[in-house]
C-alpha positions as CSV (number, residue, x, y, z in Angstrom):
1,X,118.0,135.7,89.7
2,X,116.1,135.1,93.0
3,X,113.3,137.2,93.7
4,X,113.2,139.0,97.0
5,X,111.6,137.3,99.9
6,X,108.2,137.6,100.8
7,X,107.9,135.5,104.0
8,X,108.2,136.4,107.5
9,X,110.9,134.5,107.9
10,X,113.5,137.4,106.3
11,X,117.3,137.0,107.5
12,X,116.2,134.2,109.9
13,X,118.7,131.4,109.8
14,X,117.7,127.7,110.0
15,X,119.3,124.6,109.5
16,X,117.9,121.8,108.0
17,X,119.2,118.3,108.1
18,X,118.6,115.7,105.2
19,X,118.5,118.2,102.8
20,X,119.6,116.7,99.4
21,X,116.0,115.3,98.9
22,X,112.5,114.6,100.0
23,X,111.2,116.8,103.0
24,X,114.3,117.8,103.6
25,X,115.0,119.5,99.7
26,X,111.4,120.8,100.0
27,X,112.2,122.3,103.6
28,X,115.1,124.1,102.6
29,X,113.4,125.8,99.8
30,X,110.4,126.5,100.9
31,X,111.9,128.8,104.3
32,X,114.6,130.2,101.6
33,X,111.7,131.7,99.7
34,X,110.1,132.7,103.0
35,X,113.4,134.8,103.4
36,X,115.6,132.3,105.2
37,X,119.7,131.8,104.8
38,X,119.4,128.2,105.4
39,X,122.2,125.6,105.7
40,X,121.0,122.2,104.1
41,X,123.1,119.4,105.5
42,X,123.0,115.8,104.3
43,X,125.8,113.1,103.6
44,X,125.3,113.0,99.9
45,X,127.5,116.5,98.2
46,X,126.0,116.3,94.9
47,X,122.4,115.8,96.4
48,X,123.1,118.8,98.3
49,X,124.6,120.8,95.5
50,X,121.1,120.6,93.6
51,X,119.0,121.6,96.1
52,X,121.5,124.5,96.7
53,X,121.1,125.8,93.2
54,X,117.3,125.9,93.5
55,X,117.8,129.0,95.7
56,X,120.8,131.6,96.4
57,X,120.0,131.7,100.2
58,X,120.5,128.1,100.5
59,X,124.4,126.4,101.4
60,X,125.1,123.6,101.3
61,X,126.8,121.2,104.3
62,X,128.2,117.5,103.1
63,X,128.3,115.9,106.3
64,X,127.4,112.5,108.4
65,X,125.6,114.2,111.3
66,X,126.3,110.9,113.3
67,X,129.8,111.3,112.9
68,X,131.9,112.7,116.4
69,X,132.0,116.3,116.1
70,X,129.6,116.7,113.3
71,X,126.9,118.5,115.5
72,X,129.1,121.4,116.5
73,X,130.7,121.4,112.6
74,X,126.9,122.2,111.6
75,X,126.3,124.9,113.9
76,X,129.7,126.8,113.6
77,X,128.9,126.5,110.2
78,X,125.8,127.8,109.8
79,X,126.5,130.8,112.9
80,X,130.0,131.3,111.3
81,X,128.3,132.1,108.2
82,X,125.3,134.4,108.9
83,X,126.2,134.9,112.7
84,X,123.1,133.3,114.3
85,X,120.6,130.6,114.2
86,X,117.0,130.9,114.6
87,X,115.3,127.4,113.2
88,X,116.4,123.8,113.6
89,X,114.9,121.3,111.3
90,X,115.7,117.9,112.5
91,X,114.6,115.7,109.1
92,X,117.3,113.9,108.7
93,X,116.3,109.9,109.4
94,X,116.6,106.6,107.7
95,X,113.8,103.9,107.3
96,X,114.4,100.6,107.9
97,X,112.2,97.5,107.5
98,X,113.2,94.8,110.5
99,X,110.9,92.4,111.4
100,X,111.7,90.9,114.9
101,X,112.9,87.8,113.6
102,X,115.4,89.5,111.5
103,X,116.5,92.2,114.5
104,X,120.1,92.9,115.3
105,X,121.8,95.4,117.6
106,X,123.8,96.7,115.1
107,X,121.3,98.0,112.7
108,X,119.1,98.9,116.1
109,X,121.8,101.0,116.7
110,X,122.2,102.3,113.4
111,X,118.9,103.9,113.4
112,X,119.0,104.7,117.1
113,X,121.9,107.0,116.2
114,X,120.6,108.5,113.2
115,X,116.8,109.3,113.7
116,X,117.2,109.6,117.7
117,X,120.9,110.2,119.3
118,X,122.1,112.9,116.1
119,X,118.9,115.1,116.2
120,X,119.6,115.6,119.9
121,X,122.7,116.3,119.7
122,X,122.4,119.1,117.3
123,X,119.7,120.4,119.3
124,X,122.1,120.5,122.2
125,X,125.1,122.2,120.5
126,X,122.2,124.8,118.8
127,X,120.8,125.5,122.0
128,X,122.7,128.8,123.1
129,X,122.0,130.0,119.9
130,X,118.6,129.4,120.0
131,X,118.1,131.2,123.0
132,X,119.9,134.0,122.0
133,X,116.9,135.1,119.3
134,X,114.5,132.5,120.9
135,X,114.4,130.6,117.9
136,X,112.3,126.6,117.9
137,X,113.1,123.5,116.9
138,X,111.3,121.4,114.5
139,X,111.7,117.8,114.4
140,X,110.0,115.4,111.8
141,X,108.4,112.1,113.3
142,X,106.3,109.8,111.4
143,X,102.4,108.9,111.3
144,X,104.0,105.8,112.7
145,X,105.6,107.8,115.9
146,X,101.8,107.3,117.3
147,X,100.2,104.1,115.8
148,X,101.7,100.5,114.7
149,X,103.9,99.5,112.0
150,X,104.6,96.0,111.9
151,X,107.7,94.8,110.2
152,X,109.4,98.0,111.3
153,X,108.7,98.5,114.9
154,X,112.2,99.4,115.6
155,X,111.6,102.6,112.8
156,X,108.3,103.1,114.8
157,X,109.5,103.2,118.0
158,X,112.7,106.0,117.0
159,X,110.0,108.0,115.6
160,X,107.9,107.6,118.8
161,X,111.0,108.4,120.7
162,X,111.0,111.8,118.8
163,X,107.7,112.8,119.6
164,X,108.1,112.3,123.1
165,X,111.6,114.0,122.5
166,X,109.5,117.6,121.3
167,X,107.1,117.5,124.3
168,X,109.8,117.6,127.0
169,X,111.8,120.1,125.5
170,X,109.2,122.3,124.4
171,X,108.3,122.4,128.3
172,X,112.3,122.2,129.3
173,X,113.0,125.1,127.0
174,X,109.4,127.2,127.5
175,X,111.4,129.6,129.7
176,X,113.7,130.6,127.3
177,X,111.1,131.3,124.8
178,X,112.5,128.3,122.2
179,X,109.6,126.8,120.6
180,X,109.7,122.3,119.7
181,X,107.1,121.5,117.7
182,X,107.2,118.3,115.6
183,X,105.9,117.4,112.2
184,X,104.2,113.6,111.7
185,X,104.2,112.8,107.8
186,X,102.6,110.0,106.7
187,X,103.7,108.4,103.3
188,X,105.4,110.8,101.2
189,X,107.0,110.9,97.9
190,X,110.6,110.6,98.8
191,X,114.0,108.2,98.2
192,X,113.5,106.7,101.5
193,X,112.4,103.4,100.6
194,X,114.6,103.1,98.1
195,X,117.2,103.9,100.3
196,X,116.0,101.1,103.0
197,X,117.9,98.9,100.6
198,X,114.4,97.5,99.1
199,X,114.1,96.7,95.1
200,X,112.5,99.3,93.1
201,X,109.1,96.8,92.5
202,X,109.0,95.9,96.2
203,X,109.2,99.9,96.9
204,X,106.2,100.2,93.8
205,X,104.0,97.6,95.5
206,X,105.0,99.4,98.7
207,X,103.7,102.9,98.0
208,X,100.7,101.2,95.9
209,X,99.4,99.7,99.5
210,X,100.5,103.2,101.2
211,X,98.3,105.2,98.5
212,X,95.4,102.8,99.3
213,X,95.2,103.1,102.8
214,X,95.3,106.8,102.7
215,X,91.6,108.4,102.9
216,X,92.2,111.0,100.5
217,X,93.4,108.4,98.3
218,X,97.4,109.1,97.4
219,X,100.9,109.9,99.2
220,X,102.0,113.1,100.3
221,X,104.4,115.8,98.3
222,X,107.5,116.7,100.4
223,X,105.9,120.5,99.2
224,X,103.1,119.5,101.2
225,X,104.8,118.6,104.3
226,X,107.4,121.8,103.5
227,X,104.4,124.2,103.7
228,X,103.6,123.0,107.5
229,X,107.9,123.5,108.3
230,X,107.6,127.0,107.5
231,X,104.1,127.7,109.4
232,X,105.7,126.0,112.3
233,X,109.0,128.2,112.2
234,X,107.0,131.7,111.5
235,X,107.2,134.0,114.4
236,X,103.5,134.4,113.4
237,X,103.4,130.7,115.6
238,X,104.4,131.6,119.1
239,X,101.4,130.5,121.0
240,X,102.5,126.7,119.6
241,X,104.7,124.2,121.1
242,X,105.0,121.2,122.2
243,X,102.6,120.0,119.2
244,X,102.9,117.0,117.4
245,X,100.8,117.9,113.9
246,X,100.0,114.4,112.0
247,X,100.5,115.4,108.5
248,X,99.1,112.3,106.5
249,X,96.1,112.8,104.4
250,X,93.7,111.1,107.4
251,X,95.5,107.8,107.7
252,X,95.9,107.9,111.6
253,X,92.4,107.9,111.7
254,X,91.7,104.6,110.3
């Protein structure tokens, strides 16, 4: 049995994209105990069906959020079910490692339409909604939205695009009272290098380096990043937006 919520966040509805792991699984459970319904989305069904049974306020969405018509099929879902939306957490992204030599307009577009293109246009079909209970947007960018990453500068630069994304709509939308705020992980425990299409001892050495470079020593927990989600989406925030809050265990400062 669930235990009642203790968050301010009770009978809120958010929406959180990406949902069947990582952040994503960690953001959906942590504003479900906060007292959210939340509707996790994510292409993967049996992904989604786990983190779905981690909580009884959490539904689950199979869907390609890239795909035409998939940004209103999230929101009618998620308003058709609870009849309103108050929190949109744009996770949802994919990491890919292109050196310029190996660039190509396809995969450019690829992650163009996932990490930049999709998380817009589910912020545009949420919008009404939004300002109905002057809700916010949350949008996840990367340590790597604000410095270098050679090898994946086309990943860098989507992220970069998102962060410059929350600044002009959280002045856009100021008006209506709709909060954008973004989160800026650094390396995190999560399936996204594995899912770059990288070989599991590649990934190891990969998150070896990361763990290295970090000043406190070690990557992230999605629970770690989750925590921030839910500060972010409290009414308790509402003299914050426009923020961009580096999340990364002090590695933009070296």
């Amino acid at each position: 049995m669930t235990p009642e919520p203790t968050g301010h966040l009770r009978d809120r509805v958010a929406i959180v994209t990406g949902a069947g792991s990582g952040i994503g699984r960690a953001a959906a459970i942590a504003l479900a105990r906060a007292g959210a319904h939340v509707l996790g989305v994510g292409r993967r069904a049996e992904a989604l069906s786990q983190t779905a049974a981690r909580h009884s306020r959490i539904a689950a969405l199979p869907a390609d959020i890239t795909a035409d018509g998939a940004p209103q099929a999230v929101v009618e879902a998620a308003t058709g079910r609870w009849g309103r939306l108050d929190v949109l957490v744009n996770n949802a992204g994919a990491t890919a490692v292109m050196p310029l030599a190996d660039t190509s307009a396809e995969r450019v577009a690829e992650l163009l339409a996932l990490n930049v293109t999709a998380p817009s246009l589910l912020a545009h079909v949420a919008l009404p909604h939004l300002r109905a209970h002057r809700g916010t947007i949350i949008n996840i960018s990367s340590t790597y939205g604000h410095r270098p990453l050679p090898g994946a500068a086309h990943y860098a630069a989507t992220k970069a695009a998102v962060e410059q994304l929350t600044r002009s709509w959280a002045l856009e939308l100021a008006t209506d009272g709709i909060r954008v705020n973004a989160l800026a992980p650094g390396p995190t425990e999560s399936e996204a290098l594995a899912a770059s299409g990288l070989t599991d001892t590649v990934v190891e050495l990969i998150k070896q380096d990361e763990a290295t470079r970090v000043p406190l020593g070690r990557r992230g927990t999605p629970e770690e990043v989750a925590a921030w989600i839910v500060h972010l989406a409290d009414a308790a925030a509402t003299w914050i937006t426009g923020q961009v809050l580096t999340v990364d265990g002090g590695l933009e400062l070296t």
